[in-house]
Wavefront OBJ file of the C-alpha trace (Angstrom):
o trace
v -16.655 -47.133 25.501
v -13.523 -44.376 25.029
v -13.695 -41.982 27.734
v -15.234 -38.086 26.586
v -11.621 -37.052 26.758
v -10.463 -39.538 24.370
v -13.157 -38.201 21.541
v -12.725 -34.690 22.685
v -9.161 -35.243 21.510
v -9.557 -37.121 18.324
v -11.751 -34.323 17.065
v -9.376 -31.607 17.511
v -6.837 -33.723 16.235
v -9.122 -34.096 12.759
v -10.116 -30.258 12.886
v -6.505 -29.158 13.165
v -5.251 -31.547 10.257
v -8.501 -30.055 8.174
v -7.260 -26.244 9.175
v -4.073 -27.505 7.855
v -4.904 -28.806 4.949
v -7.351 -25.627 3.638
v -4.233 -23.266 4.932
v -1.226 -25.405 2.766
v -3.811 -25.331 -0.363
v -4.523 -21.544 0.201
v -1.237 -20.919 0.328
v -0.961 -22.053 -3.226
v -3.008 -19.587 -4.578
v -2.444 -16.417 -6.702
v -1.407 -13.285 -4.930
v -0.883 -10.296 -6.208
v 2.248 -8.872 -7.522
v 4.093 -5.467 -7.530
v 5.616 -4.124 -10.801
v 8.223 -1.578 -11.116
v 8.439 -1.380 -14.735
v 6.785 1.641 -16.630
v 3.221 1.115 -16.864
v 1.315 1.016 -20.164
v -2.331 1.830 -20.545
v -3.354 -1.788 -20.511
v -5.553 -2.360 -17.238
v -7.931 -5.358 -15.805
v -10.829 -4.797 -13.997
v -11.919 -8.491 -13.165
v -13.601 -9.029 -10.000
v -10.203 -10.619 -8.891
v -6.565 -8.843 -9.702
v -4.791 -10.118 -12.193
v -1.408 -10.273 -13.328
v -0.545 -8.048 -15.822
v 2.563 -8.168 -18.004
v 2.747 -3.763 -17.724
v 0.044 -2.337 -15.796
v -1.833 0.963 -16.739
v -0.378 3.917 -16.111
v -0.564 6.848 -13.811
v -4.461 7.797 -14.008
v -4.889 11.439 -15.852
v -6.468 13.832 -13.103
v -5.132 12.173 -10.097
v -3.137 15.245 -9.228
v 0.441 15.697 -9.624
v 3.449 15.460 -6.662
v 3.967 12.643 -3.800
v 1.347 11.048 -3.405
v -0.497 7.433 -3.576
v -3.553 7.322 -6.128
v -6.274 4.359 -6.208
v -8.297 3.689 -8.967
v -11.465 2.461 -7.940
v -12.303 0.799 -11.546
v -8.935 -0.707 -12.238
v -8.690 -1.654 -8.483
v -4.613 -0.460 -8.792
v -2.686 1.471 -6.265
v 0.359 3.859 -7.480
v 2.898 4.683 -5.283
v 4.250 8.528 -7.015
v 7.352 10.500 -6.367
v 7.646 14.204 -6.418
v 8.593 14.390 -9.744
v 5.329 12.183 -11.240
v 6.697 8.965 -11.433
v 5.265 6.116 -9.639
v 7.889 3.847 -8.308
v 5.466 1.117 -7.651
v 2.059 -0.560 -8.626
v 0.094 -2.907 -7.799
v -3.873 -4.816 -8.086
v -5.653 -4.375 -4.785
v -9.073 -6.148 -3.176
v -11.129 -3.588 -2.233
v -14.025 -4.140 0.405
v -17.295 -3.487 0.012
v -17.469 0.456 1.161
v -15.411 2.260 -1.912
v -14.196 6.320 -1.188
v -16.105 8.870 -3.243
v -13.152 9.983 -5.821
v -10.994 13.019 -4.605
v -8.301 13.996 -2.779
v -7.332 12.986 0.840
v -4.676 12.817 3.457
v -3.610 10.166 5.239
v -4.731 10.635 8.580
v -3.633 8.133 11.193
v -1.924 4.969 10.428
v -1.407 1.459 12.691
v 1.394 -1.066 12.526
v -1.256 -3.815 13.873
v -1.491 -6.454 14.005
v -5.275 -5.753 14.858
v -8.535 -7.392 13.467
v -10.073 -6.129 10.570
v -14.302 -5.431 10.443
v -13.968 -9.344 8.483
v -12.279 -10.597 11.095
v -9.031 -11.118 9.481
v -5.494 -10.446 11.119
v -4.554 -7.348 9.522
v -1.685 -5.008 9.510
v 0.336 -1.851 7.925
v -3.234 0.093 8.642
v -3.092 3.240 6.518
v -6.367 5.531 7.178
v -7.037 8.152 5.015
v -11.455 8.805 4.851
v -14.332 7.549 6.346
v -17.478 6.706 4.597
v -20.911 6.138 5.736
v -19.389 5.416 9.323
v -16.754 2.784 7.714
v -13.187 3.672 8.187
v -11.379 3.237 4.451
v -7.847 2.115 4.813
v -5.095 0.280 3.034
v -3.968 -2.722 4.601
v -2.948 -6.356 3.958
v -3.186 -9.480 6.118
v -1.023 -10.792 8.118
v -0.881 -14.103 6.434
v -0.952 -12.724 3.206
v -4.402 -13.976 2.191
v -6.732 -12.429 -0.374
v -10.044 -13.004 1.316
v -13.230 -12.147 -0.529
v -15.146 -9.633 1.430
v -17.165 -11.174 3.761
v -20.805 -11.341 2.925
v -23.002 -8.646 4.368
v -20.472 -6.750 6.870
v -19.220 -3.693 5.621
v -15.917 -3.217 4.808
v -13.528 -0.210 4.076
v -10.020 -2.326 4.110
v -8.659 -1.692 0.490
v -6.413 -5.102 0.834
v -2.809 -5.714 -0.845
v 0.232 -8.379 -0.940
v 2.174 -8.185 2.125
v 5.350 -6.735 -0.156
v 2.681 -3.843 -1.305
v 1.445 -3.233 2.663
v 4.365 -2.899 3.527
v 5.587 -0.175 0.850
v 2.366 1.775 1.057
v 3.309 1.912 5.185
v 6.998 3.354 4.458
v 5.652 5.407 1.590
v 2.268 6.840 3.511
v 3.436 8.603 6.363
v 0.632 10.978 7.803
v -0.335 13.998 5.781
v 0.725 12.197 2.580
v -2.250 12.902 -0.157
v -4.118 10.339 -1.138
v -6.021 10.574 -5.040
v -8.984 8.423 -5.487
v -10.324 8.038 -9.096
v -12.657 6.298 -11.048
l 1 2 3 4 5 6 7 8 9 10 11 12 13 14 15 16 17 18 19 20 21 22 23 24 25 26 27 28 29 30 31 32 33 34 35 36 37 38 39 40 41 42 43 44 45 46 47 48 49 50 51 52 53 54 55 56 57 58 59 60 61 62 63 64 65 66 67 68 69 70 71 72 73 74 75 76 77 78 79 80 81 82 83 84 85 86 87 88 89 90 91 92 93 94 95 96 97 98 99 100 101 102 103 104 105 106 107 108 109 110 111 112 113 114 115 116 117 118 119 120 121 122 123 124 125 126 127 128 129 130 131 132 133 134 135 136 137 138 139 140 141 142 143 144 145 146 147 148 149 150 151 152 153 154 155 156 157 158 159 160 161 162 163 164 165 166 167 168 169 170 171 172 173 174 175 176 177 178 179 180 181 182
C-alpha cells in the first residue's frame, strides 16, 4: 500500500491540472470591450454585456461636464470630458446592491489588489456611495474574469475589463462626479 504522502500528492497533482483546465477554458470566454467610436442610441440590456457594434449614447439627464455616468438599465459606463463628449464606453457587471440614481463624488479610491465581498482578487477600486451598508465601487479583477455575482452575499463592485478598470482609475481621481441613471 502507497504511503499517505504518495496519495496526498497525486491528489493535488489532479486538483491543480483540474484548476488548470477550468482557468485555460475561462480564459476563452467573452469579455467585455471598450469602444471609442461615437455612440448611437442602440443599447443591450441582457443579463450579460454584450458586444455592440456602436453603443448608446450619452444618457439625457446625466448632467453635463467631467464626469463618469452609469446606467443602471443599460449596465454601460461613460467616461465624459469637459466639453460633453465621452471618450470611452463600455458594458459593465454590476453586483447585486445597485446606487439609487443621482449624482455623486468619488470619494476614496484603492490601487488593490484587495479581495472583493465575492472573494475575487480585485483592483483599480473606485468608491463613490454606499448603500444599505454595501460600499458601491467600480472595479475589475485582477485576472480579468467576469464572475457572476455570487449567490446570496451582497455585492456593490460594479465590475469591468481590465482595459476599462484601468481607464476609469486614471479618469476618476477623487472628487470627480459620478451620474447614476436609470
Amino acid at each position: 500500500m502507497p504511503a499517505p504522502k504518495v496519495w496526498v500528492t497525486g491528489l493535488t497533482v489532479g486538483a491543480i491540472a483540474a484548476v488548470v483546465v477550468l482557468a485555460v477554458q475561462a480564459d476563452k470566454g467573452t469579455k467585455p470591450e471598450a469602444a471609442t467610436a461615437r455612440p448611437s442610441t442602440s443599447a443591450s440590456a441582457s443579463a450579460k454585456p454584450t458586444k455592440t457594434a456602436a453603443p448608446a449614447a450619452v444618457p439625457d439627464g446625466s448632467g453635463t461636464g467631467r464626469r463618469i455616468v452609469y446606467s443602471l438599465g443599460q449596465k454601460r459606463v461613460w467616461l465624459v470630458g469637459a466639453s460633453d463628449n465621452a471618450s470611452r464606453t463600455f458594458a459593465v457587471w454590476p453586483g447585486t446592491v445597485a446606487p439609487d440614481a443621482g449624482t455623486y463624488a468619488v470619494g476614496s479610491r484603492a490601487e488593490g489588489p484587495l479581495t472583493g465581498s465575492d472573494g475575487v482578487k480585485i483592483e483599480h477600486i473606485v468608491y463613490f456611495t454606499a448603500k444599505s451598508g454595501v460600499n458601491v465601487a467600480f472595479s475589475n479583477a485582477v485576472d480579468g474574469s467576469s464572475p457572476p455575482p455570487a449567490s446570496g452575499v451582497q455585492t456593490g463592485g460594479i465590475r469591468m475589463g481590465t482595459a476599462d478598470g484601468a481607464a476609469v482609475w486614471t479618469f476618476g481621481a477623487a472628487g470627480t462626479k459620478v451620474a447614476v441613471v436609470n
